[in-house]
C-alpha positions as CSV (number, residue, x, y, z in Angstrom):
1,X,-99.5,-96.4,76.0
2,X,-96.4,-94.1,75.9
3,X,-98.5,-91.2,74.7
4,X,-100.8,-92.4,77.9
5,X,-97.7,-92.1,80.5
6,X,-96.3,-89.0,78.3
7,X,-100.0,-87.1,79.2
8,X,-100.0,-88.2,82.6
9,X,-96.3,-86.6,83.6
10,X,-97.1,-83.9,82.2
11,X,-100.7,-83.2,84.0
12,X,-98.5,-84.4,87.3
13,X,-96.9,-80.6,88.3
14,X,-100.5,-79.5,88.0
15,X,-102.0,-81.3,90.3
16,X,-99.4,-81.4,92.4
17,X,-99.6,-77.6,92.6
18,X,-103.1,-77.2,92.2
19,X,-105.7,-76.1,95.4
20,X,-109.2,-76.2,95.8
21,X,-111.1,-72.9,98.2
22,X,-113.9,-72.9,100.2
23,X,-116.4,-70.0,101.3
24,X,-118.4,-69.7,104.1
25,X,-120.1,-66.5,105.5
26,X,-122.1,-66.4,108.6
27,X,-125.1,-64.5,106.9
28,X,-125.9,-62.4,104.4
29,X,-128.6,-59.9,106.1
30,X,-128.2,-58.1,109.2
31,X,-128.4,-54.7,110.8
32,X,-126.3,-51.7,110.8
33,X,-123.1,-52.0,113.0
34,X,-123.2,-55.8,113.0
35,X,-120.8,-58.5,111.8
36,X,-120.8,-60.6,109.0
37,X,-118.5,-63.6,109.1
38,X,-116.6,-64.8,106.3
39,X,-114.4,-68.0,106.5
40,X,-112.1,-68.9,103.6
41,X,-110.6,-72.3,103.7
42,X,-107.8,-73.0,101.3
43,X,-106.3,-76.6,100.6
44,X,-103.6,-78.5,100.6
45,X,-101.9,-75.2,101.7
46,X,-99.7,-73.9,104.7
47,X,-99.8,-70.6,106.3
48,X,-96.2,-69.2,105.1
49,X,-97.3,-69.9,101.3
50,X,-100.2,-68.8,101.4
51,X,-101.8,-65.0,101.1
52,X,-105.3,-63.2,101.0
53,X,-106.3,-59.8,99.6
54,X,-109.5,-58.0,99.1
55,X,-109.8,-56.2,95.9
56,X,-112.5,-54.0,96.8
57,X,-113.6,-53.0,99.6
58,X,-117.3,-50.3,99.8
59,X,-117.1,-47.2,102.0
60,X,-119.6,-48.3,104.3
61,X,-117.7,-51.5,105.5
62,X,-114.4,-52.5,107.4
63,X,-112.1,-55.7,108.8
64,X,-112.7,-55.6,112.5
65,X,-110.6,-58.8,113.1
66,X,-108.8,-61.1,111.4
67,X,-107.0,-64.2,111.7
68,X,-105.3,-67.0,109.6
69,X,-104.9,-70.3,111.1
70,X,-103.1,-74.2,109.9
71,X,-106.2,-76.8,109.6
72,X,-106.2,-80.3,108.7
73,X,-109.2,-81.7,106.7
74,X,-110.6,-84.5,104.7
75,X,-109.4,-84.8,101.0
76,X,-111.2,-87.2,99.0
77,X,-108.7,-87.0,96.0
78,X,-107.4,-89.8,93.9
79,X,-103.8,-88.4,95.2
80,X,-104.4,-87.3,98.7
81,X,-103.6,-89.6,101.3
82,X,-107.2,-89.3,103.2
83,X,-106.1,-85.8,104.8
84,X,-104.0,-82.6,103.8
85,X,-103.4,-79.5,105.3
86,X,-105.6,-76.1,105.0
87,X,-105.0,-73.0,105.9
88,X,-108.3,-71.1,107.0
89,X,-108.9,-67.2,107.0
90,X,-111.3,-66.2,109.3
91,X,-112.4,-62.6,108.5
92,X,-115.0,-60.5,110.7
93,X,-116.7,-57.4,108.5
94,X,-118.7,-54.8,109.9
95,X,-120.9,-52.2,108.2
96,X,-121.5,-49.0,109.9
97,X,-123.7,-47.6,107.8
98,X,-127.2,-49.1,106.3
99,X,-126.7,-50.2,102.8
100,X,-126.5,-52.7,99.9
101,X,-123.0,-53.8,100.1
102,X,-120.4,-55.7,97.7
103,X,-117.6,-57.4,99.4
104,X,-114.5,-58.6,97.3
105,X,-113.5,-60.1,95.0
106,X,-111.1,-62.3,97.3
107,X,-108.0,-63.1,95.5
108,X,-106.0,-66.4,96.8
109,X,-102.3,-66.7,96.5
110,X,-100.3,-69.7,96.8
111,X,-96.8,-70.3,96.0
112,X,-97.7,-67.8,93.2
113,X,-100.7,-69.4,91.6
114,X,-103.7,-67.2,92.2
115,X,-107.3,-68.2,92.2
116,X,-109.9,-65.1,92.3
117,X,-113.4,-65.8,94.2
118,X,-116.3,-64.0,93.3
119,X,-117.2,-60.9,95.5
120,X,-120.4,-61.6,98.7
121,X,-123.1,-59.5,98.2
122,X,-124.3,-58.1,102.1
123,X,-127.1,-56.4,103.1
124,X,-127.1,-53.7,106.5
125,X,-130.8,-53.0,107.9
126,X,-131.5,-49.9,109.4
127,X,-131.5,-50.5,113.6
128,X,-134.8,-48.0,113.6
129,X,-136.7,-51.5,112.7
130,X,-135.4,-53.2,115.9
131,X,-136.3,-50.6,118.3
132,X,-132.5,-50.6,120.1
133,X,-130.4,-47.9,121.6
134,X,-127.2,-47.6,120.0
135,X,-124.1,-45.8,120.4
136,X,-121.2,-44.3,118.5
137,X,-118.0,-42.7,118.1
138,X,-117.9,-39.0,116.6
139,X,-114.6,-37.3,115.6
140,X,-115.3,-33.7,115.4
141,X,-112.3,-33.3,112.7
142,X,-112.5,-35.9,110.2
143,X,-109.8,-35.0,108.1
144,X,-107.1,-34.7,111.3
145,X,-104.5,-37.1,110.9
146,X,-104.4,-39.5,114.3
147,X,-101.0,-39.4,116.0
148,X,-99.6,-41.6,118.5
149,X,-99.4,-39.2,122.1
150,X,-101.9,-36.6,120.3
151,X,-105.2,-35.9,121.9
152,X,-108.2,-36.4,120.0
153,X,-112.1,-34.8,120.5
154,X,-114.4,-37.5,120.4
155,X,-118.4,-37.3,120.6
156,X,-120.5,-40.3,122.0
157,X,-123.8,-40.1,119.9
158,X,-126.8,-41.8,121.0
159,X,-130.1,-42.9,119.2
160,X,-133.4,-44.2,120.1
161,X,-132.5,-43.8,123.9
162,X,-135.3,-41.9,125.7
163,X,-133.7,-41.2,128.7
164,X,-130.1,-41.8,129.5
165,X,-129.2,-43.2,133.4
166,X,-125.7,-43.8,133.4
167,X,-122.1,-44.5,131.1
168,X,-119.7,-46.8,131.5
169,X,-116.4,-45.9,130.0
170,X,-113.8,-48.6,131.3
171,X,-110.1,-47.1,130.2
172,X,-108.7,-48.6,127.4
173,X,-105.5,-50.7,127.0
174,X,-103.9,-48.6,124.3
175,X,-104.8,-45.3,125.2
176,X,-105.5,-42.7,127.4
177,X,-109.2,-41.7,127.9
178,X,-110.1,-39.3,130.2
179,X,-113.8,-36.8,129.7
180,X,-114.2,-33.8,128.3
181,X,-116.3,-31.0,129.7
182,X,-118.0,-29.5,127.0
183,X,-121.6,-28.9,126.6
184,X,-123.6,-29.7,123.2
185,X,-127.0,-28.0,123.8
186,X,-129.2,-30.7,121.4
187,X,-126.9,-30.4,118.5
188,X,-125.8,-33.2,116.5
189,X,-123.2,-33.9,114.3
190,X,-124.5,-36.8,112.4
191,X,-127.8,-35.6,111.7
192,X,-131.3,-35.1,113.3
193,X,-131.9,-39.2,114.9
194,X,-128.3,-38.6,116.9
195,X,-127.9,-36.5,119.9
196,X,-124.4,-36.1,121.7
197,X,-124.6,-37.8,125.5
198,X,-120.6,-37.0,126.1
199,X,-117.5,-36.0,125.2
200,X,-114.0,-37.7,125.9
201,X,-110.2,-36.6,125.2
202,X,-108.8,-40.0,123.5
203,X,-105.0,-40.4,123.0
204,X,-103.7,-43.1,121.4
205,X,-100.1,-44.8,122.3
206,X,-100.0,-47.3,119.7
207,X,-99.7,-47.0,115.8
208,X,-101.4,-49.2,113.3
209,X,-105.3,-49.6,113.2
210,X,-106.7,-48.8,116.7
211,X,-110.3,-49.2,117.9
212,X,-112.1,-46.8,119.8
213,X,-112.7,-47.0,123.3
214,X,-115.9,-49.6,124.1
215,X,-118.2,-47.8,126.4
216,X,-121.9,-48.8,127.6
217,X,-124.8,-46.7,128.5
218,X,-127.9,-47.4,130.2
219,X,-131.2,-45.9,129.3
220,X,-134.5,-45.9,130.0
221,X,-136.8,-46.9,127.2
222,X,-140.8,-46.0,126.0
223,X,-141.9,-48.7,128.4
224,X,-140.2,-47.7,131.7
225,X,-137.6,-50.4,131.7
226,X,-133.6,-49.9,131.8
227,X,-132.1,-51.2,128.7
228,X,-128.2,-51.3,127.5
229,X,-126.7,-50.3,124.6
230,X,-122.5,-50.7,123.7
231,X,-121.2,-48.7,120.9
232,X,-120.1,-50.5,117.7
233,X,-116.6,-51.7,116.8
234,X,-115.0,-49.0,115.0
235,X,-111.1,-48.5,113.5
236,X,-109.1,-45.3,113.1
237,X,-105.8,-45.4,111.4
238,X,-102.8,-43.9,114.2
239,X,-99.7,-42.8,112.5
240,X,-96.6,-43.3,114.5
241,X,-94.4,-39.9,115.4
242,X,-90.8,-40.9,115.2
243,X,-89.2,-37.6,115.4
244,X,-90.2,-34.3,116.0
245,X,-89.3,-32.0,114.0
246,X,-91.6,-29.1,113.4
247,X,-94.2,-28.1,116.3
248,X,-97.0,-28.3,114.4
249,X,-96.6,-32.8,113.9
250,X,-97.8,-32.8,118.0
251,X,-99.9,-31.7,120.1
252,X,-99.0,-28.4,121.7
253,X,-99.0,-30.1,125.1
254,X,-96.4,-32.1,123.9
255,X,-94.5,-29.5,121.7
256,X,-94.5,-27.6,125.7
257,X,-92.8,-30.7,126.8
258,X,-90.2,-30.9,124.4
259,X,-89.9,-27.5,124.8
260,X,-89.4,-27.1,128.4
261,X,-87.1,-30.2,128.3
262,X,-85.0,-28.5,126.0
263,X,-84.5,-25.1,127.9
264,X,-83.2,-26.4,130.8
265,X,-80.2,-28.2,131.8
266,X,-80.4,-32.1,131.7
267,X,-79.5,-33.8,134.7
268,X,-77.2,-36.6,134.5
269,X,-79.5,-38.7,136.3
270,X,-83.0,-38.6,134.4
271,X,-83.6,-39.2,130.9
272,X,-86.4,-37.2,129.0
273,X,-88.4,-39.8,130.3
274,X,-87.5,-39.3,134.0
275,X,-85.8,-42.7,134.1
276,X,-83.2,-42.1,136.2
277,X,-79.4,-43.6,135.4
278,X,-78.7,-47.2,137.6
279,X,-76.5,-47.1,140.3
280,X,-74.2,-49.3,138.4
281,X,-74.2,-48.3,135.4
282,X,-72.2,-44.7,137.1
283,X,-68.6,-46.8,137.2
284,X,-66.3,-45.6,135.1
285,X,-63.7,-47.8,135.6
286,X,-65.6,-50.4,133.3
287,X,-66.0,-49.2,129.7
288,X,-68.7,-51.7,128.5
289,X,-71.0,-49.7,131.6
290,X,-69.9,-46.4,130.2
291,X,-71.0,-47.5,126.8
292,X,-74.4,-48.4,128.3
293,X,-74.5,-45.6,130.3
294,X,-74.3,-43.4,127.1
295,X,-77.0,-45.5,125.5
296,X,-79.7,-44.6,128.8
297,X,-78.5,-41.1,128.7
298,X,-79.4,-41.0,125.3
299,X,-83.1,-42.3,125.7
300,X,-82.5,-45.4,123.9
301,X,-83.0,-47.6,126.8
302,X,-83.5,-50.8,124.6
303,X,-80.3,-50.4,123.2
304,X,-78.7,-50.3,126.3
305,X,-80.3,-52.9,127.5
306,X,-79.3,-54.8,124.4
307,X,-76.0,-54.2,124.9
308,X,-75.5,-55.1,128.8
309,X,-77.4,-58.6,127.5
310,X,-75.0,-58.8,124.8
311,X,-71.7,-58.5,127.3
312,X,-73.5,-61.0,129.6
313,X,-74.0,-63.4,126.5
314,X,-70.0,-63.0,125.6
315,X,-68.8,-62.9,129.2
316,X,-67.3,-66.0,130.8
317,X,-67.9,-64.1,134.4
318,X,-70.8,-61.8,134.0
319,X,-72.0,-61.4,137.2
320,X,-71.2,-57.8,137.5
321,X,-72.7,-56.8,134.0
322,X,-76.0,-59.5,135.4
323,X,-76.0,-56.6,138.4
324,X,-76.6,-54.0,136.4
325,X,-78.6,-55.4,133.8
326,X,-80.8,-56.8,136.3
327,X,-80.7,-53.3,138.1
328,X,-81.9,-51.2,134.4
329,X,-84.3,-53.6,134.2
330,X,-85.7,-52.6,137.5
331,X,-85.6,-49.0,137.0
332,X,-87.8,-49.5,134.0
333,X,-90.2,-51.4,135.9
334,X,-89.8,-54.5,133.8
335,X,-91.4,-57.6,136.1
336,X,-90.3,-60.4,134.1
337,X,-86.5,-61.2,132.7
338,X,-85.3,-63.9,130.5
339,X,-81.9,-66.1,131.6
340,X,-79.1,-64.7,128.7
341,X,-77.0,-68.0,127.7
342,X,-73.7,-67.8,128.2
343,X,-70.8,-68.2,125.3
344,X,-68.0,-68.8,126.7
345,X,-69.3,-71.6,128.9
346,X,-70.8,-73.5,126.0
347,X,-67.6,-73.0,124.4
348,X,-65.6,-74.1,127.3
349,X,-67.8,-77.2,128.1
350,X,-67.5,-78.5,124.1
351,X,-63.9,-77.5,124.3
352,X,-63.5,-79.9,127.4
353,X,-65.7,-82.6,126.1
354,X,-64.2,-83.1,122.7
355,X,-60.3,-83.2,124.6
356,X,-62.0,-85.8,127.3
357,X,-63.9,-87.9,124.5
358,X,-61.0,-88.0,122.2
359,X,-58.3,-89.1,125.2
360,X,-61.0,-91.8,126.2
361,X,-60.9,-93.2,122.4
362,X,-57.3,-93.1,122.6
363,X,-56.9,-94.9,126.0
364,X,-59.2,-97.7,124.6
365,X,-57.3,-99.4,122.6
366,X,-54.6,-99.1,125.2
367,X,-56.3,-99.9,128.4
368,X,-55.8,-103.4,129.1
369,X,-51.9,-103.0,128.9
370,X,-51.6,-101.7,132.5
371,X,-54.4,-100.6,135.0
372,X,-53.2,-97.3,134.9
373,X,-54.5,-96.9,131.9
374,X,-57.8,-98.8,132.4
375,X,-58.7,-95.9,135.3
376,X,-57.5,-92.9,133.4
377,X,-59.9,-94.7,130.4
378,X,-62.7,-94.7,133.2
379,X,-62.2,-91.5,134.1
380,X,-62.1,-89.3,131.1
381,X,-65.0,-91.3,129.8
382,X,-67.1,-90.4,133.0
383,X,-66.0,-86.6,132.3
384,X,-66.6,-87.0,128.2
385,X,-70.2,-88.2,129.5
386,X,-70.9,-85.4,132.1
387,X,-69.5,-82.7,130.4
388,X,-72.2,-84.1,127.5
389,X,-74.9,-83.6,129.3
390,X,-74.4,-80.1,130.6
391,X,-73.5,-78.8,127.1
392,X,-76.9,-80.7,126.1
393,X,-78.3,-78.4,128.9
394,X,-76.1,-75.2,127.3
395,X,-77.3,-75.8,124.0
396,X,-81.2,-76.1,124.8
397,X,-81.6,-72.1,125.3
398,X,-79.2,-71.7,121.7
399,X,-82.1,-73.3,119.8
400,X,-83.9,-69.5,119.7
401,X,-82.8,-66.2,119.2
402,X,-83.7,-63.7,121.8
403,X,-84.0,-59.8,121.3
404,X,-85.0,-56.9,123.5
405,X,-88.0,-54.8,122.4
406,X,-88.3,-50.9,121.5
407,X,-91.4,-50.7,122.8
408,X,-94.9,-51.5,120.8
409,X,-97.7,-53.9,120.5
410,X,-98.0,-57.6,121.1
411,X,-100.8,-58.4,117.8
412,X,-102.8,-62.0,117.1
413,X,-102.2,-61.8,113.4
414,X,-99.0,-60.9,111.5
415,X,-101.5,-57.6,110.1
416,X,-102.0,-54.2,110.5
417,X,-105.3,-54.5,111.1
418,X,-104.8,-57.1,113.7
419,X,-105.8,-56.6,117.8
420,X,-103.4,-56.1,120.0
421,X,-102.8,-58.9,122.9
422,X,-100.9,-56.5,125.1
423,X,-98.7,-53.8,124.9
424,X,-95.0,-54.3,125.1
425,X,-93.1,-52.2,127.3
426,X,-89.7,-50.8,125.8
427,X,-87.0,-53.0,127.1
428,X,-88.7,-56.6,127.3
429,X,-86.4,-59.3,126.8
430,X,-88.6,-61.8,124.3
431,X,-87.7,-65.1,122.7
432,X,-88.0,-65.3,119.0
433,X,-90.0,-68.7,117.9
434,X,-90.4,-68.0,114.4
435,X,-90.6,-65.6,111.6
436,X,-92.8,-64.5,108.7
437,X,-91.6,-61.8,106.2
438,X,-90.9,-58.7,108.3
439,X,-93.1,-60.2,111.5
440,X,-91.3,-62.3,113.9
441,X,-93.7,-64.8,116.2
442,X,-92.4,-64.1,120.0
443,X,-92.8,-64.9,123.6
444,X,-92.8,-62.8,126.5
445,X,-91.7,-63.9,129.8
446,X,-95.5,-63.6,131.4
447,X,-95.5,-66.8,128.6
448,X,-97.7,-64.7,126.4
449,X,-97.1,-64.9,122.0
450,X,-98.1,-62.9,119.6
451,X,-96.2,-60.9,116.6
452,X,-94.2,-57.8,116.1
453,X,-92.5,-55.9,113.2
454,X,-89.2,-57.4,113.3
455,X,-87.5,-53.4,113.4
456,X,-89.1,-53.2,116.9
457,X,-86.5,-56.0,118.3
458,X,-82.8,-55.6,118.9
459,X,-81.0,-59.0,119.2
460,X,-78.1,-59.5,120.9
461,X,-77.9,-63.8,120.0
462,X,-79.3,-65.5,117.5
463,X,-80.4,-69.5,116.9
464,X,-78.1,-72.0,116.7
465,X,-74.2,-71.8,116.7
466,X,-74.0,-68.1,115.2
467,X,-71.9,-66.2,117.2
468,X,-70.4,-69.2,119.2
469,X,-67.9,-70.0,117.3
């Protein structure tokens, strides 16, 4: 019997720790430049424990999306109460080229323990079997490295369209498109079944893993009917310029810029972005504007928003440092603000309550001795209570940190390869829900959530009672 219970402790940290992994994929056989599926459900897990790599991935693949999400399921385990919680990775692969593919092996991490799944073998068709138009994205210079603000060349190549009617090109969200003039004369840069239908200039304003504009041509086919045909989903990697320091890391448009902007004298009132100075922010007779001021003049119009946020958040009066903050945000053309809490207030209200609530525990044991004391025991207990509810109110915005962003990209997943929601203009004021790592989960005040690198937010209050006291 003891060597019974002596087994059974022991086996207990295994199975406590211990998770079972699930894998699902859509399909195994498709053609070139469609997705394959693959859903990996891990359990009992949670999302901030638990991580997923690939350990190989072929040439002729790539991650066009990806998301991890919180489940709950069934568990039929001796020592599951009927359901647990999963954490499920939905992954969607594409293969751009036709081909006998091995995908993985997937490796599963949680709270250390790995488990390794065995790899998925795929198989891409040739598209000359299904008799469809495709399209797809060219760069003329493969080995160019993609900067953010630096015009690329890009080719639209077309196969198995007869005769081409018209191209739709709507602009992209995270870039600049506009069309190139150049003129091909039948040559083709991917070999003899692709011919180029047009050209576009493509600049990127966003680093990390960008797709490539989604366009959609019409065409008449064999038969005398108009068909459509949409280009695949393809990646490119954008590296971010944070400095320029030799002419040749931009574009020489922008090296021009810089340039020009540097030979001339600099106008108090406009920034190298043409953002001119706020009204208010030109008094000198407050330093804490001057210190602002210095920040806009300087191009770091986050910080100085920062900063005017963070003298409102400290100020018991702020409603001349509100007018200005409210004025840079303007300027910038930032729709939506965010309310700053106030310090000294909360302070002052807490302050207030605790004097009011201890003289009303004093008075109580004293009240019924004159009725003096009875109304004065009335009294401050009707202030200890009000004064409790507005510090309740005060201390409901004190439950999140809030930050003002540097500018960037609002993503679905905390990943590089991720899509981006929206793009985050520099100086949006966001509220902080949670973090992950170097990722923090935010809101924007259009209500809309997503993740960011936790170096594009500068905060000016944090959760809780840091900084209050």
């Amino acid at each position: 019997m003891k060597m019974a219970v002596i087994v059974f402790l022991m086996a207990l940290p295994v199975w406590a720790t211990a998770f079972q992994v699930e894998l699902i994929t859509s399909k195994t056989e498709c053609f070139e430049g469609e997705s394959v599926i693959i859903e990996i459900q891990v359990f009992p897990a949670t999302p901030a424990d638990t991580v997923l790599s690939v350990e190989s991935v072929p040439d002729g693949m790539y991650l066009a999306a990806s998301r991890k999400e919180r489940r709950s399921r069934e568990d039929d385990s001796p020592f599951s109460n009927g359901r647990v919680d999963s954490v499920v990775f939905v992954q969607e692969w594409t293969g751009f080229r036709a081909g006998s593919y091995r995908l993985g092996p997937f490796i599963i991490e949680v709270n250390g323990l790995e488990q390794v799944l065995a790899p998925v073998d795929l198989l891409f068709l040739e598209r000359e079997s299904a008799g469809m138009g495709e399209l797809r994205w060219i760069q003329t210079d493969p080995d160019v490295v993609i900067r953010t603000g630096e015009p690329v060349f890009l080719v639209l190549e077309a196969r198995h369209v007869p005769e081409p009617v018209s191209l739709l090109a709507p602009l992209p969200k995270n870039a600049l498109l506009e069309k190139s003039g150049e003129t091909f004369e039948n040559r083709s840069y991917s070999g003899p079944d692709w011919r180029p239908v047009a050209s576009f200039i493509w600049t990127p304003l966003f680093d990390g893993n960008q797709a490539l504009p989604s366009v959609e041509l019409e065409y008449r086919d064999n038969s005398g009917d108009v068909s459509r045909a949409r280009n695949s989903l393809r990646l490119v990697s954008v590296v971010a310029v944070h400095a320029v320091e030799h002419e040749e890391s931009v574009s020489p448009l922008l090296a021009e810029a810089f340039a020009a902007a540097d030979s001339t004298s600099r106008d108090d009132e406009f920034s190298a972005r043409d953002y001119p100075l706020p009204q208010s922010l030109r008094d000198p007779r407050i330093s804490a504007l001057v210190t602002a001021a210095g920040y806009w003049r300087n191009n770091e119009y986050a910080a100085s928003l920062a900063y005017l946020r963070q003298l409102e958040h400290s100020t018991l009066f702020p409603a001349r440092i509100r007018e200005s903050r409210l004025e840079a945000e303007q300027v910038l053309g930032i729709t939506g603000s965010l309310p700053v809490p106030s310090k000294p207030r909360l302070q002052l209200v807490l302050a207030c309550f605790a004097i009011f609530a201890g003289l009303s525990l004093v008075l109580l044991f004293f009240r019924r001795r004159s009725r003096l004391l009875t109304r004065l025991w009335a009294v401050s207990s009707g202030c200890a209570i009000v004064l409790l509810a507005v510090s309740v109110l005060l201390l409901v915005p004190v439950r999140r940190s809030y930050a003002v962003s540097r500018g960037g990209a609002l993503r679905q997943i905390p990943e590089q390869t991720a899509g981006i929601t929206a793009p985050i203009p520099e100086g949006t004021p966001v509220t902080i829900l949670k973090l992950a790592g170097s990722w923090n989960y935010i809101r924007l005040p259009a209500s809309l959530e997503g993740w960011v690198f936790h170096d594009d937010l500068i905060l000016y209050t944090r959760a809780g009672f840091h900084g209050f006291w």
